[in-house]
BAVOBA-266800 format. One record per residue: x, y, z of N, C-alpha, C, O in turn. Coordinates in steps of 0.2 Angstrom, whole numbers, plus 2048, in hexadecimal, padded with zeros to 3 digits. Layout:
N
XYZXYZXYZXYZ/...
//
This chain:
392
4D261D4054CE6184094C861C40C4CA621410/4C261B40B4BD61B40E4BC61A4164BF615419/4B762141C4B761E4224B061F4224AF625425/4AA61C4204A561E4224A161E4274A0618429/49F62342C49C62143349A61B43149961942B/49761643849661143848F61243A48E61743D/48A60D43848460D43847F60843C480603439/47C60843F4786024414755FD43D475600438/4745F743B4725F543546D5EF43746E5ED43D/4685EE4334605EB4354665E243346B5E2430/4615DD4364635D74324635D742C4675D6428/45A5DA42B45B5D942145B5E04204565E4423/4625E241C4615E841D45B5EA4154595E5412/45A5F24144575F44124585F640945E5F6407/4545F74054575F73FF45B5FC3FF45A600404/45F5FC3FB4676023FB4636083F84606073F2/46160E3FC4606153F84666193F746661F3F7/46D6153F546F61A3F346F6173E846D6123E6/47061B3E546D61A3E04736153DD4796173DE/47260F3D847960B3D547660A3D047060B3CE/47D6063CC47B6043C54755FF3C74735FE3CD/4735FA3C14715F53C04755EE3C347B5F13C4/4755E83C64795E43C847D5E13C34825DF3C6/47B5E03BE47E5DF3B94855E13B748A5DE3B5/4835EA3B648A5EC3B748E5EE3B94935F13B7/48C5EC3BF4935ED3C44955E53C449B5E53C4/4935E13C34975DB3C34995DC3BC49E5D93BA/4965DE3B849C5DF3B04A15E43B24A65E33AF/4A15E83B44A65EE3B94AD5EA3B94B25EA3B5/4A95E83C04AE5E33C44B35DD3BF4B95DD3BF/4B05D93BB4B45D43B74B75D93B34BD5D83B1/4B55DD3B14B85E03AA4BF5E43AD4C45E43AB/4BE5E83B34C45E83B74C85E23BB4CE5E23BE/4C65DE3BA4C95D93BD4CE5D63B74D45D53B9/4CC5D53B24CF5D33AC4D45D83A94D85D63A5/4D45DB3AA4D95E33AB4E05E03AF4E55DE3AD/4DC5E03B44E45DF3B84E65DA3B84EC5DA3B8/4E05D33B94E35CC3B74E95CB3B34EE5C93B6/4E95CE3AB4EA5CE3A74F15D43A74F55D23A3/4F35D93AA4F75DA3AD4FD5D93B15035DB3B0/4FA5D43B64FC5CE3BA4FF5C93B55045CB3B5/4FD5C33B15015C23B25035C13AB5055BC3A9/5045C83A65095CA3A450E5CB3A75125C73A6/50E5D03AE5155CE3B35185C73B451D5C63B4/5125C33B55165BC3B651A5BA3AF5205B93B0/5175BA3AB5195B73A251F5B93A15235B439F/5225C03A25275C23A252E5C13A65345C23A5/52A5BE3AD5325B93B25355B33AC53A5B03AC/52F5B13A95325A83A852F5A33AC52F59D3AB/52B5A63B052B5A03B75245A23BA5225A83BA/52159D3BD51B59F3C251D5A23C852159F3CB/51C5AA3CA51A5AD3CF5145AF3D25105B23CF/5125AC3D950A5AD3DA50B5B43DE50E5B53E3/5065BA3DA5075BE3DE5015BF3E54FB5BD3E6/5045C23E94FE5C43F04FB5C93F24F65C93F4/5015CE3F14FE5D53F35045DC3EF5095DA3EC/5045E03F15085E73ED5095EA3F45055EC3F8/50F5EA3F55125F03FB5195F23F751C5EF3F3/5195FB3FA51E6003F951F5FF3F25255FF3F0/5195FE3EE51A5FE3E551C5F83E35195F73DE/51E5F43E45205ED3E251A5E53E25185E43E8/5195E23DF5165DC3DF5195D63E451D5D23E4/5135D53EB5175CF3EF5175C83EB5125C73E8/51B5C53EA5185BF3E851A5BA3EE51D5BB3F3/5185B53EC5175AF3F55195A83F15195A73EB/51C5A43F551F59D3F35175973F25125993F4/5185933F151358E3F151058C3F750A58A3F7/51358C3FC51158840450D59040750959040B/50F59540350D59B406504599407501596402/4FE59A40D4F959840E4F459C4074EF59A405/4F75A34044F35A33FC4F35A33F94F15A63F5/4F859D3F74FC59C3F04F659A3EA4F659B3E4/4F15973EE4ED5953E84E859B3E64E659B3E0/4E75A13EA4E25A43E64E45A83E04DF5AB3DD/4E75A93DF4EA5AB3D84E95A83D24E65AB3CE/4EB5A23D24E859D3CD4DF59B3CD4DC5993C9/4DD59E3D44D559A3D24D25A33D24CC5A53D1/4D55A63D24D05AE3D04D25AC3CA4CD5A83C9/4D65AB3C54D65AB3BE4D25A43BB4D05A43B5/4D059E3C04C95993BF4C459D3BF4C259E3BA/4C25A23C54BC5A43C74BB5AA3BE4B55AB3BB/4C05AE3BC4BF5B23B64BC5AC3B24B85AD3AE/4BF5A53B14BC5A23AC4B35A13AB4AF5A33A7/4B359E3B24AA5A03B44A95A43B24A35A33B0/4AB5AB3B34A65AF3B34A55B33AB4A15B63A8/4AC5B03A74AC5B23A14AB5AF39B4A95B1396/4AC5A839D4AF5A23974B55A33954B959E395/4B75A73944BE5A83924C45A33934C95A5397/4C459D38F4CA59938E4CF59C3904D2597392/4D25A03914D85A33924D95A43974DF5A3399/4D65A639C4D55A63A44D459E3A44D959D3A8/4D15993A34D25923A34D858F3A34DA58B3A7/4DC59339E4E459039C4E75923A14EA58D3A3/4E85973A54EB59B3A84EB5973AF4EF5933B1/4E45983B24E45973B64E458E3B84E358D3BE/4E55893B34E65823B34EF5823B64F25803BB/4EF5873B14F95853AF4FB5893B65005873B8/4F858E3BA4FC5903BF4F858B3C54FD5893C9/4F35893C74F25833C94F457C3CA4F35793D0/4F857A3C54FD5753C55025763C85075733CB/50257B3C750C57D3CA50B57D3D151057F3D5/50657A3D450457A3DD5045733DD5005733E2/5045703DC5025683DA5045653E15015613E3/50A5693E550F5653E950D56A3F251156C3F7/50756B3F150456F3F75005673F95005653FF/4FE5643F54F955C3F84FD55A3FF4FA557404/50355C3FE50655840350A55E40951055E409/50756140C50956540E5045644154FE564414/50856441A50756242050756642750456442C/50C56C42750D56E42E50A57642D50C57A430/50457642950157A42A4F857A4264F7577421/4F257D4294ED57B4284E957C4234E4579421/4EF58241F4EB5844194EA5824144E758540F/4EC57B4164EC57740E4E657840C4E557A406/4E157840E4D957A40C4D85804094D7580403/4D958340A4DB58A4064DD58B4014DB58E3FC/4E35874014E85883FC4E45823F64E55833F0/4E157D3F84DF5783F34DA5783F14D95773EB/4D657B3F44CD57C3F24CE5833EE4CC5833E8/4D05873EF4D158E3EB4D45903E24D55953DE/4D75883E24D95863DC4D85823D84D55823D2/4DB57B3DC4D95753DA4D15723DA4CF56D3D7/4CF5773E04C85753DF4C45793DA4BE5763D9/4C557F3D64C45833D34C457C3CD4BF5793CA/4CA57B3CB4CC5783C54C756F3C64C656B3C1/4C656D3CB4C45683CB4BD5693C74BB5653C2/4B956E3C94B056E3CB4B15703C14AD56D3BD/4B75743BF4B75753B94B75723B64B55743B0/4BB56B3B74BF5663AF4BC5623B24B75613AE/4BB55F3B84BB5583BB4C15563B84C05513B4/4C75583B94CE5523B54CE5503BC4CD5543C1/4D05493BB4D25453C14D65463C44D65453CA/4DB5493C24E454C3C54E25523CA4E65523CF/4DD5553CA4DB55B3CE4D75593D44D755B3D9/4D25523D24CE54C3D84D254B3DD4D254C3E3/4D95483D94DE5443DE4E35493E24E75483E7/4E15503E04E65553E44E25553E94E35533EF/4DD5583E84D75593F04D75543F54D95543FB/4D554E3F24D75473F64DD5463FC4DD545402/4E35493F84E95473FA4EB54C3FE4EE54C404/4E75533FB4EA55A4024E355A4084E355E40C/4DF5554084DA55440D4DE54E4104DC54E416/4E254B40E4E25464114EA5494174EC54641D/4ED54E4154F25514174F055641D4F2557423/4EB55841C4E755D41F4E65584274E855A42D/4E05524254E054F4294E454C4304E254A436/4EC54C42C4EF54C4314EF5514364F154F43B/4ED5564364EE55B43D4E855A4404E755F444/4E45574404DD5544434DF54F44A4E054944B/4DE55544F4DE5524584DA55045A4D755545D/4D754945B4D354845E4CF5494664CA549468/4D554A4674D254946F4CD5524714C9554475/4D255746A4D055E46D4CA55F4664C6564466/4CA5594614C355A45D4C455E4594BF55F455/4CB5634574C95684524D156444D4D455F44F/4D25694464DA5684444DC5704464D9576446/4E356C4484E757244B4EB5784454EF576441/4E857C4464EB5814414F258243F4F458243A/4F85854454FC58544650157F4494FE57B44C/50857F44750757A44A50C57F45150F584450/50D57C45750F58245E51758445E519587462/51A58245952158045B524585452529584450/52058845052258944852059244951B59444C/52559644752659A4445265A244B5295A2451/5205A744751E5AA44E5195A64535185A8459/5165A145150F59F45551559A45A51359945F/51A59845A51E59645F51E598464520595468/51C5A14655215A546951B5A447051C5A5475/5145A246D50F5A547150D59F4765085A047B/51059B47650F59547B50859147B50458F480/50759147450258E472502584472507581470/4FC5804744FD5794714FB57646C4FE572469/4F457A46B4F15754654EE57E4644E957F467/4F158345F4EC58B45C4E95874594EA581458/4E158C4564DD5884534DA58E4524D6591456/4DC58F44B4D859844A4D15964454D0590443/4CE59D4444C559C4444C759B43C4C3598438/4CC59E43A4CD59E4324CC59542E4CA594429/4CE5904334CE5894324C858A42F4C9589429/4C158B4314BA58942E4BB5884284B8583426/4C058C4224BE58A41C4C158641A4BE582416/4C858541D4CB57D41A4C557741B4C6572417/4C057741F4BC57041F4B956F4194B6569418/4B95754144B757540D4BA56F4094B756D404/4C356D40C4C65694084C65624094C855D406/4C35614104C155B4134BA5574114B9551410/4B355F4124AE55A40F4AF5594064AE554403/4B255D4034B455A3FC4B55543F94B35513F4/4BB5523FE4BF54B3FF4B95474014B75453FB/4B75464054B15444064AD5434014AC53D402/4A95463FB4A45463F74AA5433F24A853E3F0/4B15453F04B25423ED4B753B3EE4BA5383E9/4B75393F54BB5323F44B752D3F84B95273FA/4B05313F84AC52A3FE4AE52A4064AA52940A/4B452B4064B852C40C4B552F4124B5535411/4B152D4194AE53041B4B25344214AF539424/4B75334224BC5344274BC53D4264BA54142A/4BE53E4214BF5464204B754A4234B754F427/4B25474204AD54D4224AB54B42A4A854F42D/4AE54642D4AD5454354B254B4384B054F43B/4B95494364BC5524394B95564374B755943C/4B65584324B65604304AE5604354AD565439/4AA55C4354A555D43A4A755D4404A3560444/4AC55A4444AF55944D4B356144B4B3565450/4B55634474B956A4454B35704464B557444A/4AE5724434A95734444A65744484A657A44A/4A457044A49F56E4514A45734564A4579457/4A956F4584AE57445B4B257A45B4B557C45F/4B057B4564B15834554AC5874584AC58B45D/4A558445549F5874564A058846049F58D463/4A15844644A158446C4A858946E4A858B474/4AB58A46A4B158A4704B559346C4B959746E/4B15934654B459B4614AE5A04614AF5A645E/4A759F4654A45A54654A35A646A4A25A246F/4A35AE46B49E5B14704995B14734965AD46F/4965B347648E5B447748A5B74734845B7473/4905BD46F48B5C146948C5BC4644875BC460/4915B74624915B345C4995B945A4995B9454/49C5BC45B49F5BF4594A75BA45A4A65B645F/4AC5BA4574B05B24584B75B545A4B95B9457/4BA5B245E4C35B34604C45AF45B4C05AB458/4CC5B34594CF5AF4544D15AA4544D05A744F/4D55A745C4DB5A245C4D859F4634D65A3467/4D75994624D45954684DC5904684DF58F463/4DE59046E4E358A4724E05834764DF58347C/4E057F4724DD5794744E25744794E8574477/4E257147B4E556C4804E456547A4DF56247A/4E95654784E755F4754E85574784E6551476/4EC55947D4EF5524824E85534874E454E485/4E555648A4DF5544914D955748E4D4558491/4D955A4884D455C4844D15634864D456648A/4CC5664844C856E4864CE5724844D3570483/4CD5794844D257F4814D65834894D558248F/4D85854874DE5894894DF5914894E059548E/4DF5914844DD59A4844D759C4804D359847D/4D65A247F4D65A647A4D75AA4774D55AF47A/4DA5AD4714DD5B246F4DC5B54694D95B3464/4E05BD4694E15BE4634E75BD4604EC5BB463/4E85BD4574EC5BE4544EF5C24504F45C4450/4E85C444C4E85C84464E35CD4474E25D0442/4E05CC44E4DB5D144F4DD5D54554E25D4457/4D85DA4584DC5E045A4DE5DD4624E35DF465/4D95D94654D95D846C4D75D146C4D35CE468/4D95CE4724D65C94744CD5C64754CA5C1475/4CD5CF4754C65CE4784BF5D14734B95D2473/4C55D146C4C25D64664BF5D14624BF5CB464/4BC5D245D4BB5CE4564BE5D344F4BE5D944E/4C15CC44A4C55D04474C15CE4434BE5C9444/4C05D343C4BA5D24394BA5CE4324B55CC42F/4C05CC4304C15C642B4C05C042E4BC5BC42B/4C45BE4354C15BA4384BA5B94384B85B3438/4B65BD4394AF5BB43B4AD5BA4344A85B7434/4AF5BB42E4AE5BA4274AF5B24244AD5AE420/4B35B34284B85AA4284B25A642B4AE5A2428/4AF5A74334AA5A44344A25A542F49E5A042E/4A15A942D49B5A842949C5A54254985A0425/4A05A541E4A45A14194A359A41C49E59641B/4A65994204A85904224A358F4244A158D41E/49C59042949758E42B49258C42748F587428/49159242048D59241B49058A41548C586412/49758841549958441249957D41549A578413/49957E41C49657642248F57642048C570421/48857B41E48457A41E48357641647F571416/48857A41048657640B48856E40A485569409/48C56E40B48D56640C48A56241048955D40D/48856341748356141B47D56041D47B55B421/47956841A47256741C47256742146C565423/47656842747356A42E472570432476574432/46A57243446A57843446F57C438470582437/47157A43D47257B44247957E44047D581445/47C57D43748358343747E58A432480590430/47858743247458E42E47159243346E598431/47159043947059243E47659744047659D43F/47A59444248059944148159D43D4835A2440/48059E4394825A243147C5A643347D5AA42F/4785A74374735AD4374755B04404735B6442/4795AB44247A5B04484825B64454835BB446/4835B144348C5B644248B5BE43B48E5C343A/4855BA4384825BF4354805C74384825CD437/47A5C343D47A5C944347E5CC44547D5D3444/4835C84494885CC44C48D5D14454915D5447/48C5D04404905D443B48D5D943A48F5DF43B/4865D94384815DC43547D5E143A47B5E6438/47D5E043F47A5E34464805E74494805EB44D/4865E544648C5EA44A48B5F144B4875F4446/48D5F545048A5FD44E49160144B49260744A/4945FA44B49E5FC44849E5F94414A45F943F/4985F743D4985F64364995FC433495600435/49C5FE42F49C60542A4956034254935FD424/49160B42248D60841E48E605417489602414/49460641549460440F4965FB40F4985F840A/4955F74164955F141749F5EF4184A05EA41C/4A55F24164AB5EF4144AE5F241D4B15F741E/4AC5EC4204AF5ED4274B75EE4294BC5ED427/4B55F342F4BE5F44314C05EE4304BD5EA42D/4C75EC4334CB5E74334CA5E443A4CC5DE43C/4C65EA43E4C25E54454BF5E94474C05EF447/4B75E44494B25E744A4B55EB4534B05EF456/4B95EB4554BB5EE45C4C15F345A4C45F445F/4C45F64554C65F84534CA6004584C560345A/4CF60145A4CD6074624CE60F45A4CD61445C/4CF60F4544CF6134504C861444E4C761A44D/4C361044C4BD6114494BB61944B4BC61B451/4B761D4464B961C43E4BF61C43A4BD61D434/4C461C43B4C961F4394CD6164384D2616435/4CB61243A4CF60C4374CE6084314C860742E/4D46064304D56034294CF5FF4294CD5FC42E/4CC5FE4234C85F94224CA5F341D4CE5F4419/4C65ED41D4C95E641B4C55E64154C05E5417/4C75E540D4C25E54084C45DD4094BF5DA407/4C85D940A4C65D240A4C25CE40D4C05C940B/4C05D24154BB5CD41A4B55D04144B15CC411/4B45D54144AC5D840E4AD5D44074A95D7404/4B05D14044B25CD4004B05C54024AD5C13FE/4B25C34094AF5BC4084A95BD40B4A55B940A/4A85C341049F5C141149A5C240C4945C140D/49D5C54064985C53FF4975C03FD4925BE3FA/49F5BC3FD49F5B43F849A5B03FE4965AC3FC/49A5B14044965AC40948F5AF40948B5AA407/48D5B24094855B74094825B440247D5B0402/4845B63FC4825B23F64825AA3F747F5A63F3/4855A93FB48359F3FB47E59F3FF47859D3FE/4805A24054795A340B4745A340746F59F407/4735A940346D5AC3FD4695A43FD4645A2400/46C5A13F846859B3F84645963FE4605913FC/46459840445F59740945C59B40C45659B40D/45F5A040D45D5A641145C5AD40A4605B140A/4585AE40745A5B140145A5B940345E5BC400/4565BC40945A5C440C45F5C640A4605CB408/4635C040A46C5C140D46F5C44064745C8406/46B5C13FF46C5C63F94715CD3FA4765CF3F9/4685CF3FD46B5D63FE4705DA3FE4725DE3FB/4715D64054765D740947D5D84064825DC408/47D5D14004835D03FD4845D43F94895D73F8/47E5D63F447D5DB3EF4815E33F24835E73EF/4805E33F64835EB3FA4895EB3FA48B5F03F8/48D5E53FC4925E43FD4965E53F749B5E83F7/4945E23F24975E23EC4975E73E949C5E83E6/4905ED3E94915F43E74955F93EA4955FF3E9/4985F63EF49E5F93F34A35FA3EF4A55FF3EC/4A55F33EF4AC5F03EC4AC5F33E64B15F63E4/4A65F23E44A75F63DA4A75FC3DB4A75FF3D5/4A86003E04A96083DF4B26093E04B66063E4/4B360F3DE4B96133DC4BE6113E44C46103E4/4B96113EA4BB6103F14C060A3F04C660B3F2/4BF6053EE4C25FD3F04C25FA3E84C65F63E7/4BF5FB3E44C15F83DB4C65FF3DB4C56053DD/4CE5FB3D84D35FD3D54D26023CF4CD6013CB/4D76073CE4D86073C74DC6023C44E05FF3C7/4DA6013BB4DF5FB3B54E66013B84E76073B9/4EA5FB3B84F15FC3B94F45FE3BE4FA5FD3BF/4EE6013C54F36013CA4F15FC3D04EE5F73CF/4F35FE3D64F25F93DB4F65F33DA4F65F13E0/4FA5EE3D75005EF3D34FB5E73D24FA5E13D5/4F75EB3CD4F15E63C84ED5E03CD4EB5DA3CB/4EC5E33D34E65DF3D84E05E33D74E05E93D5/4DB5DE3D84D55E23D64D15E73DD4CD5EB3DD/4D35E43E34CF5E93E74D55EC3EC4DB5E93ED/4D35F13ED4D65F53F24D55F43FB4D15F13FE/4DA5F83FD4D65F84064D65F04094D15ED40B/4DB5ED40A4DA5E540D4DD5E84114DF5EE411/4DE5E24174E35E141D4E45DB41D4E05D741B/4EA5DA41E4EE5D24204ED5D14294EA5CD42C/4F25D742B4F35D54324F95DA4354FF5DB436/4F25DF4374F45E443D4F85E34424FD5E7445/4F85DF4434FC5DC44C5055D944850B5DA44B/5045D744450A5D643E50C5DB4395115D9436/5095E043950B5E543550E5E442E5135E642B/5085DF42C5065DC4245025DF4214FD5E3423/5045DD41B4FE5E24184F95E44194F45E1419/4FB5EA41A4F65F141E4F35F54194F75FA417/4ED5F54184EB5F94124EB5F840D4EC5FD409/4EB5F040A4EF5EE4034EB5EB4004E65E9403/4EC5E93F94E95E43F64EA5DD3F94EF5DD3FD/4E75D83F74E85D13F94E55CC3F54DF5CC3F5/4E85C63F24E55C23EF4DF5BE3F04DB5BB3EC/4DF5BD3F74D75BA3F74D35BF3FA4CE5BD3FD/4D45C53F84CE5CA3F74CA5CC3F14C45CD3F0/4D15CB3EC4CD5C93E44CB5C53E54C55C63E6/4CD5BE3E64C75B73E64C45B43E74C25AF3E4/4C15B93EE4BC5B73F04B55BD3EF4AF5BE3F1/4BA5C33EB4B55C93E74AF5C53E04A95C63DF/4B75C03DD4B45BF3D74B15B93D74AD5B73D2/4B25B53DC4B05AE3DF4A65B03E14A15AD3DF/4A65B83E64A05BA3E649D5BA3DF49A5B53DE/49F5BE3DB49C5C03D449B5B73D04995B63CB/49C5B43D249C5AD3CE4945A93D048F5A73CC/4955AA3D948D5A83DB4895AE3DC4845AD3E0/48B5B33DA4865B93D84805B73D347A5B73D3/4865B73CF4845B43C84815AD3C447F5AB3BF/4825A93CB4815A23C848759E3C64865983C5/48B5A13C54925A03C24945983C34995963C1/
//
């Protein structure tokens, strides 16, 4: 793994002097290894009998994760996202038929990721066939989703207080920053069932994030504790980042991503407004590395020396190229990014990494999860970048 001193960085930063291929080939690079391992993968699956959704590789072996797990779907929709960027019918097949075998997450209630889990797949499959069967899952896991929707405190509650480790911390209503992208599955529902009800939460979800998850630099706590009986928050915390008082740097990734996708569905400026502040604060860090692929916290007390996150630099690629289309500087920026990922640093070798395509993720330090590892939605929101790179 790479530690490169860390650098000041302009808003729009400056053309790259360090010298690269063409754009072209690094994104033929990247699929043509992507397809390597893909195809790798799920030869290992082919050979159980059975759908196995894998996640990440620790101590040589293949993690794989159950259906309710919050990444079950990225797997099936990196092998959608290879079909965009290839045609290739085969990644169509693949990634339909492992798609289905999620069918029974629609209904899936005591946890917020349904959004994650539905839109990374089933929405993949949606935008791709329009089959009605993949319309009515969105609908149904939005409509599931909606149950955790608290009025009184205005956000949906991510955790619920009483499950698992988040019991232990004496929380009522957590409410982590990572939520932003599930409202992806709410305004969907919305555009596609008429239903006005969903895009009202995911904007009271929003709006409220926006007041109660940033700092004054625009830099964001992970985990807001809301009072959902007398309403306003309760704490704020870390979880998966270093400190309380830190910013963890997927998180702030999770905020661009989400803010850029309340702007596309709504046209209000005021979440593109956002999306140039939190920019700032990423891009103006003096704890950004140059080669863009941030620690795993911009407060990190190791920097240079700490692990860095190829998955938070993975969604602010995939979020910076949508931005592109209003703010078109932000290109740039994405384009750097990606000539990161395509170098020897964080693109795998065919066959190892146990057939993920980037190297260098973090899950979660403070949990002593995958640390240094591959992970599935750092593939796909690599190849998810490479799609509206390209137009895909």
């Amino acid at each position: 793994m790479t530690n490169n001193k860390s650098t000041l960085l302009a808003l729009c930063l400056p053309i790259l002097l360090v010298a690269c291929a063409p754009e072209q080939d690094l994104s033929e690079k990247i699929i043509a290894r992507a397809g390597e391992q893909l195809s790798a993968q799920c030869q290992a699956i082919d050979a159980t009998g059975t759908f196995i959704n894998p996640k990440s590789f620790h101590e040589g072996k293949v993690v794989y994760i159950p259906l309710d797990d919050w990444c079950s779907g990225f797997f099936p929709g990196t092998l959608l996202e290879m079909y965009r960027l290839t045609g290739d019918s085969t990644w169509l097949r693949r990634g339909l038929e492992y798609t289905e075998q999620l069918d029974s997450i629609k209904h899936i209630k005591w946890h917020h990721d349904v959004g994650f889990m539905t839109m990374s797949c089933f929405g993949q499959a949606w935008r791709i066939t329009h089959n009605p069967a993949y319309r009515d899952v969105i609908i149904t896991a939005a409509q599931s989703l909606s149950t955790r929707f608290r009025p009184v405190s205005g956000v949906l509650q991510s955790w619920d207080e009483d499950r698992g480790w988040q019991g232990t911390r004496g929380w009522m209503c957590p409410t982590i920053i990572d939520n932003m992208i599930n409202l992806e599955l709410l305004f969907e529902a919305t555009e596609l069932s008429g239903d006005s009800t969903f895009r009202t939460i995911a904007i009271s979800h929003a709006d409220t994030t926006m007041k109660y998850h940033f700092r004054s630099d625009y830099s964001t706590c992970h985990v807001v504790d809301y009072d959902k009986v007398k309403g306003g928050i309760r704490s704020r915390c870390a979880a998966q980042g270093y400190s309380d008082s830190s910013c963890w740097s997927r998180g702030e990734a999770w905020a661009l991503y989400g803010y850029a996708l309340c702007y596309r569905y709504t046209g209000n400026e005021k979440y593109l407004d956002q999306c140039r502040h939190v920019y700032g604060y990423i891009f103006n860090n003096p704890n950004m590395p140059a080669d863009l692929v941030p620690y795993w916290d911009y407060n990190a007390p190791d920097i240079p020396n700490a692990y860095r996150d190829a998955s938070a630099a993975a969604v602010m690629a995939s979020a910076l190229y949508e931005l592109s289309t209003w703010i078109p500087e932000y290109r740039q920026t994405a384009d750097h990014i990606i000539e990161s990922l395509a170098s020897d640093a964080y693109l795998a070798k065919a066959g190892e990494n146990g057939n993920f395509i980037l190297m260098h993720s973090v899950g979660s330090i403070p949990h002593g999860n995958e640390i240094d590892a591959p992970l599935n939605y750092a593939d796909y929101y690599l190849l998810e970048a490479l799609c509206r790179k390209n137009n895909k």
